[in-house]
C-alpha positions, 0 to 999 in steps of 0.5 A: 542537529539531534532533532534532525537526526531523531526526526530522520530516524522517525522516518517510516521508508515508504520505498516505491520501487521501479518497475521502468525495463524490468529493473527492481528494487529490493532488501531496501535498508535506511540508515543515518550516522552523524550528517550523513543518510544511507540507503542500501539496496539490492538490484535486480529483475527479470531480464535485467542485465544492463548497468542503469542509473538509480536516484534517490527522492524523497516525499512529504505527506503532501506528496511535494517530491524533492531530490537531494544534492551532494549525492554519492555516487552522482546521477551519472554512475552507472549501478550493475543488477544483481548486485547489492549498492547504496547512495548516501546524502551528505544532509543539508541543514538550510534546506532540510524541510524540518516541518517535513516528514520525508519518506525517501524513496528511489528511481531507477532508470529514465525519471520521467518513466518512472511507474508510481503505480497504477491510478484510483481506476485501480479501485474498480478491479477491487469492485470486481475481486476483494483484494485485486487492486491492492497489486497495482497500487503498491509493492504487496511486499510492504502491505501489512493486509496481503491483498490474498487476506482480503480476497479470503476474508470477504469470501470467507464472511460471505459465504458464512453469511449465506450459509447461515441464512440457508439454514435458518428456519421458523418452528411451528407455531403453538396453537390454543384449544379452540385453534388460533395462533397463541404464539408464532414459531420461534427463528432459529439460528445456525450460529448466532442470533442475527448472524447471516445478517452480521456475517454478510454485512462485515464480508461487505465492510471488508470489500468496501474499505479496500475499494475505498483504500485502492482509491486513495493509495491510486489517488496518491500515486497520480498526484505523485506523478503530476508532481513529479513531472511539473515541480521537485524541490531541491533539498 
């Protein structure tokens, strides 16, 4: 049971919230005390005024989704917007996936609505805007590089880069006695030796690793789906 217990604590919430009829989840807190795991939530959204279901899922990091029995309270209550609530689970031992490392997260509303996100297209809205794809993949709140980081990090390096590259210039060069070239003219360089070059090429590493993460966060959020609608486990 410590192991358990130590294992669940260990645990990282990656939440996904719903966004089926205008229904958000947020203020998402976790917590276990002996056999028991709490979620605590805080219901909200935009024009959302009626009572609606709220399940709780978890997934493991081959995104094999599973839903817990001897959930309170059950699939048919009913949560009010506005209002802070939670859902406890009183833990299976047998059928807890120990080799597992579980993320829970909830669903609000119709489950086969539920919307994981935009799929690994999003990647092109990032070839086209540093950063803009990282709004359809997953909740900005819980990115550790805000998509506006990104979006200003390549702007900032690019321009940098261009900039340095206009202002680099080659001096005069030095000539003998008798007129030939004895030494060309020496490069000089706006900020450093090289740095249009190095400014460019980290402005485009930037941009390339956040099309490469929207792809695979997008990636992940179609095989989340797929298993969501053909195969849960129960725990």
């Amino acid at each position: 049971m410590r192991k358990l217990f130590l294992l669940l604590i260990g645990i990282q919430p990656w939440l996904i919230y719903a966004q089926h009829q205008n229904y958000k989840i947020s203020d998402v807190d976790l917590s276990i005390r002996f056999d028991t795991l709490s979620v605590d939530f805080f219901l909200g959204g935009k024009h959302a005024t009626l009572p609606t279901s709220a399940q709780l899922y978890f997934f493991d990091q081959d995104l094999h989704i599973y839903k817990p029995e001897n959930v309170s309270p059950d699939t048919l209550f009913l949560f009010q917007p506005g209002k802070q609530h939670h859902i406890s689970w009183k833990i299976n031992e047998k059928s807890w996936k120990k080799d597992k490392m579980l993320s829970p997260f909830v669903v609000v509303g119709n489950p086969s609505s539920h919307d994981f996100g935009m799929g690994p297209e999003a990647a092109f809205l990032s070839l086209v805007v540093p950063g803009l794809g990282n709004y359809f993949v997953e909740d900005t709140r819980y990115q550790r590089i805000k998509p506006y980081m990104r979006t200003a990090a390549v702007a900032a390096f690019l321009t940098a880069g261009i900039y340095a590259s206009n202002q680099r210039y080659q001096t005069e060069p030095s000539y003998t006695d008798n007129g030939n070239i004895w030494k060309t003219g020496e490069v000089k360089y706006k900020f450093f030796r090289n740095d249009a070059e190095l400014l460019i090429g980290t402005g485009v590493a930037i941009w390339l690793s956040d099309i490469i993460w929207v792809a695979i966060r997008g990636t992940n959020n179609r095989t989340l789906k797929k298993n969501f609608n053909t195969m849960i486990i129960t725990l």
